[in-house]
C-alpha positions, 0 to 999 in steps of 0.5 A: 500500500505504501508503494501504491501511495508513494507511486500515485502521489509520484504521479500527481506531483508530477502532473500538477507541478511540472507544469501541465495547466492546459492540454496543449498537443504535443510537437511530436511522440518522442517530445516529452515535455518543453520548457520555454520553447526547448524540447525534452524528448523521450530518448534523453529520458530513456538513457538517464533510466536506463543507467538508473536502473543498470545492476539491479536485481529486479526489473521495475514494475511498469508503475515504479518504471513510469514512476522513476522516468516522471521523477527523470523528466522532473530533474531534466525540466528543472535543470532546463530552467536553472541553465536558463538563468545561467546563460542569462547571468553569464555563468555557463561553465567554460571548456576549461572548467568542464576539461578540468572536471572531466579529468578529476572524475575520470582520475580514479579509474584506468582507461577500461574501467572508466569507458566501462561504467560509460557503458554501464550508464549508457552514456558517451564521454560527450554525454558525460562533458555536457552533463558536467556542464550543466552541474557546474553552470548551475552550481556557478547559478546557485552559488551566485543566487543562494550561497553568497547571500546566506549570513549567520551571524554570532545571535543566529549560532549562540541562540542555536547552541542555547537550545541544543546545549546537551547536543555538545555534552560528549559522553566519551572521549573521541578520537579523530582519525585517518588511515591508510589501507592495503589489501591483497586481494584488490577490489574493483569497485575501489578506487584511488588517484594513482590507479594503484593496488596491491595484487598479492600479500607480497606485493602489498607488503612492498607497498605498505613499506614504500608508503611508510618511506614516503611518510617518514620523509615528510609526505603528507598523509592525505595525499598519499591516501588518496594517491594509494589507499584501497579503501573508499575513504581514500577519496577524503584523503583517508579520514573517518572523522571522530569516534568515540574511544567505544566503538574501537571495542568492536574492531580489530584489538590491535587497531583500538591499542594503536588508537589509544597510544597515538599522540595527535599528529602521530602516524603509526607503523603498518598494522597487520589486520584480517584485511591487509595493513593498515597505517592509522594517523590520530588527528585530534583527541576530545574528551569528555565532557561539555563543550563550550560555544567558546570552542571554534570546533563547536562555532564552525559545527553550528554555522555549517548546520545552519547554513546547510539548512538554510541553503535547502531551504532557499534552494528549494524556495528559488527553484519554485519561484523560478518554475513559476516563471517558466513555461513548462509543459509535461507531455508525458504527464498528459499521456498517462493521464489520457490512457490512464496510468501507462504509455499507449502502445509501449513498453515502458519498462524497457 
């Protein structure tokens, strides 16, 4: 039943907000919605579902299909509206800055890897260029129209931090921490800068020896995580941001003793564990107790909190608006409706 509702109300946000005040007929079958004079057309959708679903285990049902394609089409129409703005105001993303974005996201991956989840998500390296466009002209936009203009002043984190004061009573000393990881048996679904990964235990205890080398000489930490780590936090140059000192109970004891000896600052020698070798460094230590608003730690915590909430707020806010203002007609909301909740003649599963 939840499905069903979810599926419905899916369906009737679609149909109302998108856009669809009048039945105006459509330039043609394949065109699925224009905003402003552009057409969306069907095939645009298709290959955005298409490497949504990609990998799953079961195929959607025509409902949950139709259901994810209108959730598509509404991001293709908002976006639409939003890179409107952008060329309005000049912000459209030049070939450098797409160039630049193309390498940082194609870095992680060897030439086959990359073309091969260009396939998976049926998309060619032109697709992902003009997708990457789009992101960051419209983050250039929101960045302009939204984030530039968020205050919070000194009252706004004070009066938060009066209301949520036993948020920052931390019951448990806390550790921040960083690794670096090193496994054997290499797995293909993660990534670091370097392309590099250990293919056997003696391989990667060559590794793990070179990566403490590096680090005696001066090398920094989160670079040579993300450069040679073979773990998923390699891409935030190894950090796993605080724990308290109890959920090391549940880890490898080797691992909690190292945490528990290590200064701030201080990088440890390899660790032998189940899954390879670690290399640990302790970035800070907390204790317990209250913390205070004089803390710059607890400051910055709640400014990032109340900006964030902010930010969705206004963004939500700003996309309204600008759908208000814009013309947008939903094609294929129509044809649901018209042939009562499926595409006439097709399948729409495919």
């Amino acid at each position: 039943m939840k499905r069903s509702a979810a599926i419905a109300a899916a369906l009737l946000a679609c149909a109302l907000v998108s856009g669809c005040r009048r039945q105006e007929a459509a330039p043609g079958p394949d065109v699925w919605a224009v905003v402003n004079g552009h057409d969306i057309h069907r095939a645009e959708v298709e290959k955005y579902y298409r490497g949504r679903v990609a990998g799953e285990a079961q195929t959607p049902s025509q409902e949950e299909g139709l259901s994810l394609k209108f959730s598509i089409l509404d991001e293709l129409i908002n976006n639409e509206i939003l890179l409107e703005r952008a060329n309005k105001l000049n912000l459209i993303a030049s070939d450098a800055e797409v160039e630049d974005k193309f390498t940082e996201s194609k870095s992680p991956y060897t030439e086959d890897e990359f073309q091969k989840k260009l396939r998976d998500a049926g998309l060619t390296v032109e697709d992902l260029k003009s997708d990457l466009r789009r992101q960051l002209s419209i983050q250039k936009l929101l960045n302009r129209e939204i984030v530039a203009k968020i205050t919070i002043t000194d009252q706004d984190v004070a009066d938060f931090y009066q209301k949520n004061r036993a948020q920052f009573n931390v019951p448990e000393p806390q550790y921040h921490i960083a690794q670096i990881v090193v496994t054997p048996r290499p797995d293909p679904n993660v990534h670091n800068r370097k392309n590099d990964k250990a293919t056997n235990d003696l391989d990667a205890q060559r590794k793990v020896a070179s990566i403490e080398q590096k680090l005696s000489a001066g090398a920094d930490f989160s670079q040579l995580a993300m450069d040679y780590s073979e773990d998923s936090s390699s891409s935030t140059g190894g950090d796993l941001g605080f724990h308290g000192e109890s959920s090391f109970n549940q880890s490898d004891p080797a691992l909690k003793k190292v945490v528990l000896s290590l200064r701030p600052g201080e990088v440890s020698r390899p660790i032998s564990v189940h899954s390879g070798y670690i290399i640990l460094k302790l970035i800070a230590k907390e204790s317990a107790g209250q913390r205070e608003l004089s803390d710059p730690q607890v400051q910055q915590s709640i400014r990032d909190t109340l900006r964030n909430r902010k930010e969705q707020l206004l963004r939500v806010a700003y996309l309204s608006a600008a759908r208000d203002d814009a013309h947008v007609v939903n094609y294929l909301a129509q044809q649901v409706l018209e042939s009562a909740g499926k595409l006439p003649s097709d399948d729409t599963t495919k």
